[in-house]
N, C-alpha and C positions, 0 to 999 in steps of 0.2 A: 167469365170472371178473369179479369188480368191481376195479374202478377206486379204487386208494391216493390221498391229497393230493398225494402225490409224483409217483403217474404223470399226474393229473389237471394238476399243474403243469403239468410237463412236455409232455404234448399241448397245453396252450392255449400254453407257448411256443415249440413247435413249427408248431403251427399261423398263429401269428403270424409268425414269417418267412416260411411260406410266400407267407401274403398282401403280405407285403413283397416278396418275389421275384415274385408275379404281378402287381404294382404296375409295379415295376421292367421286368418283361420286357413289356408293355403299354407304357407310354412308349416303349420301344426298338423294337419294333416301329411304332409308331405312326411315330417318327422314320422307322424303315426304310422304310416305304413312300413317305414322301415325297421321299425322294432321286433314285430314276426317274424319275420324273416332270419333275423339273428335268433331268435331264442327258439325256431324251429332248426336252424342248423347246430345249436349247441345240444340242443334235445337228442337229434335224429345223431348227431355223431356220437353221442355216449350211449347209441343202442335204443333210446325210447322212441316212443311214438313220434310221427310226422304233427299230430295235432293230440292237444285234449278235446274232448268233445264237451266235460263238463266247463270248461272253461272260455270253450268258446261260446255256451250258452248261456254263464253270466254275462258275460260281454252283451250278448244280444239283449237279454232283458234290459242290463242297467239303459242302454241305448232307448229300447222302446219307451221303457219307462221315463225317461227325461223326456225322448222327443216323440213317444207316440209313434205307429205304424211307421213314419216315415224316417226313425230312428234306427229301428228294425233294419231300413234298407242299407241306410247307412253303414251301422254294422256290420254288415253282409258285403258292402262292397268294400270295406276296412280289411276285414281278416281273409281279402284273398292273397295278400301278403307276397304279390308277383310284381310288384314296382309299378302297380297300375296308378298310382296316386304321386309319382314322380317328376317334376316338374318335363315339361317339352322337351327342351334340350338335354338331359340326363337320360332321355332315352335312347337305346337305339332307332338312328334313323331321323330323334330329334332336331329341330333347326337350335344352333348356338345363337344367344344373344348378342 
């Protein structure tokens, strides 16, 4: 089956928002992991716990429960809260753009 202008359009403007939305979901992500990490150090410096356990188990369900099993992982890889979701360069050892 080949490929019309029309559908050829069509997939390159489809394919463009995607990259928009993996642009977008990257930032937010990015953002998301650095949130823990602040509200564990405000925590741990006024004396409490390093983690809630019940709250990181909301977290987990609300996840599973939108995305299913694979939400779960998600999760999981979220609230390691060690700058693993930090763009390249932001890291140590990262290449600058």
């Amino acid at each position: 089956m080949t490929e019309t202008a029309d559908n050829a359009s069509r997939i390159s403007q489809d394919r463009k928002a995607i990259d928009t939305l993996d642009a977008r979901i990257i930032e937010l992500l990015t953002q998301r992991s650095r949130v823990p990490s602040l509200i564990q150090k405000i925590r741990t410096d006024a004396g409490g716990p390093r983690t809630v356990f019940s709250r990181e188990m909301e977290i987990l369900a609300r996840y599973r429960e939108g995305l299913g099993e694979c939400g779960a992982q998600i999760a999981l890889i979220l609230r390691r809260g060690d700058g693993a979701l930090q763009p390249v360069a932001a890291r140590p050892g990262g290449f600058a753009s």
